[in-house]
C-alpha positions, -999 to +999 in steps of 0.1 A: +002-023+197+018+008+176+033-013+150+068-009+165+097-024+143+072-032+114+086-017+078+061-008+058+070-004+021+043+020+005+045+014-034+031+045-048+041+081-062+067+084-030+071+107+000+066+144+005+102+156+021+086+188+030+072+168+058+099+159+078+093+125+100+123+103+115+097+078+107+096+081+074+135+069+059+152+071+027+138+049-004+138+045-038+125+056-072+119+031-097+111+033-134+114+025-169+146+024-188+154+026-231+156-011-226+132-020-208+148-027-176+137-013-146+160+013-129+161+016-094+181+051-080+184+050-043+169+082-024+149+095-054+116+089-033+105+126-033+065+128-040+053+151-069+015+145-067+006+131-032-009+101-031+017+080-018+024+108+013-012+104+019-013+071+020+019+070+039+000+092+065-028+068+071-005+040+081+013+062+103-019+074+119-027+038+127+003+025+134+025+054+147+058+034+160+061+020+124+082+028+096+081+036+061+097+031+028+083+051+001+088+032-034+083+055-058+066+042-091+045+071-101+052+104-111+031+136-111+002+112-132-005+079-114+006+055-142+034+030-139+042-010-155+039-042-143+078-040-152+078-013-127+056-027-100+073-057-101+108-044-096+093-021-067+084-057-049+120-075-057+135-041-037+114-038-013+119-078-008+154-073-006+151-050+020+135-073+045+102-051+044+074-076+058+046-057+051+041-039+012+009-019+009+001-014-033-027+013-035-028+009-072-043-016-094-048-021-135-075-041-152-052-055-180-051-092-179-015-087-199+001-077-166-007-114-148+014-134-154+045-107-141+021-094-111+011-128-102+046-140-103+060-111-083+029-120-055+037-152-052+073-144-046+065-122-019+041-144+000+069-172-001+093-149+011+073-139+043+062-110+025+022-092+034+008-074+005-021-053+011-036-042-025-062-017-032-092-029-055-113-006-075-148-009-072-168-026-095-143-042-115-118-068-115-087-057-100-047-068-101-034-075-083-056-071-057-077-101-073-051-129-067-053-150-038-013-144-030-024-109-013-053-091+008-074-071-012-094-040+001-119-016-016-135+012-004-166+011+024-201+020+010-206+047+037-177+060+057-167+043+088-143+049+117-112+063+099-088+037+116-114+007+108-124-021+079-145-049+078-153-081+063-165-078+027-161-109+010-177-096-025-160-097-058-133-109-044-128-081-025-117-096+017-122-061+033-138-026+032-123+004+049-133+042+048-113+056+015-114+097+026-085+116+031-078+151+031-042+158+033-040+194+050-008+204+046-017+210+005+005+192-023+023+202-040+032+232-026+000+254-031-009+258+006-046+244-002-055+205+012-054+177-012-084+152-003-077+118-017-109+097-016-110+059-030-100+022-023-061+036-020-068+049+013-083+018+023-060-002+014-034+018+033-062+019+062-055-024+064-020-019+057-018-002+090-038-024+109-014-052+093+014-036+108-005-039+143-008-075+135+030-078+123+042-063+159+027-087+180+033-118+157+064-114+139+062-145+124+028-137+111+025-151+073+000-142+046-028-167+054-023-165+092-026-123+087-057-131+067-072-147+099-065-122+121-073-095+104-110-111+101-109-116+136-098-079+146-122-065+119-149-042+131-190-052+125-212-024+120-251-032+121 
């Protein structure tokens, strides 16, 4: 499996178009407008701090005959709306894209009722979202049951592995190092990325594996295979 005709929609700070990869196709930007509306402007995916290409990376590294969307939420500082996020999985809904991978999370119960609501949509639509949880505290939306949440392992593992957590509601555990050596922006110096994000993408990846071989594979059904596939250290 290589993840081959899997879409993975990564909903983060976009894609860095320095690295050129046919794998890697046109998405969006979305933010904030005067009114409050959320404004989506087709091709403005372009990455200005590097998370999101990192992230992108790691699915890629996993599942190499996927695809992927960037969504672009954040900027050059990591901070976005529920508004925001919640648009990001409506478009990325109404592109078909099975599998969304959310390395991002916010601890303020405000944003439930719009996250939750935009989960639950996706999950009745067909729709896998992988969501990264920050450790030590409650996490959303990684913390509702309408989407597989992953936090960082304890000690580093296998870079393409994760295991079974089930701990503060967190499902699975996955290495969260990255060290993006082309540098970002462009400074020519590596950009390591280290925390549940790069977990996250880590299952998102192996999700797309999943996705490949069952194409019909719904969120509960995902859940029990990626338990099955995950790896046990002793």
């Amino acid at each position: 499996m290589r993840g081959r005709g899997v879409v993975v929609a990564v909903i983060d700070s976009g894609w860095n178009r320095n690295l050129r990869d046919t794998r890697v196709k046109s998405g969006v930007g979305i933010s904030r407008g005067n009114n409050a509306a959320s404004v989506v402007s087709p091709n403005e995916d372009a990455d200005q701090h590097g998370h999101g290409t990192a992230c992108g990376i790691v699915i890629l590294r996993i599942a190499p005959a996927a695809t992927i969307v960037p969504v672009r939420v954040f900027d050059k500082m990591l901070e976005t709306s529920a508004t925001v996020i919640e648009a990001a999985i409506e478009w990325s809904l109404a592109q078909g894209i099975r599998v969304l991978n959310l390395s991002l999370g916010t601890a303020d119960k405000r944003t439930v009722p719009r996250l939750y609501k935009a989960c639950h949509k996706a999950a009745q639509r067909g729709a896998i979202l992988v969501c990264a949880s920050a450790p030590g505290r409650v996490s959303y939306p990684a913390a509702f049951d309408n989407v597989i949440s992953v936090s960082i392992a304890q000690r580093n593992r296998a870079p393409c592995g994760y295991e079974v957590c089930d701990q503060n509601g967190v499902e699975f555990t996955a290495t969260g190092v990255y060290t993006l050596d082309t540098g970002f922006p462009q400074s020519g110096s590596p950009s390591r990325f280290v925390g549940a994000s790069i977990a996250s993408a880590t299952v998102s990846g192996n999700t797309a594996l999943l996705v490949e071989r069952w194409p019909n594979l719904t969120l509960e059904t995902a859940r029990a295979k990626l338990r099955e596939q995950a790896i046990s250290w002793s």
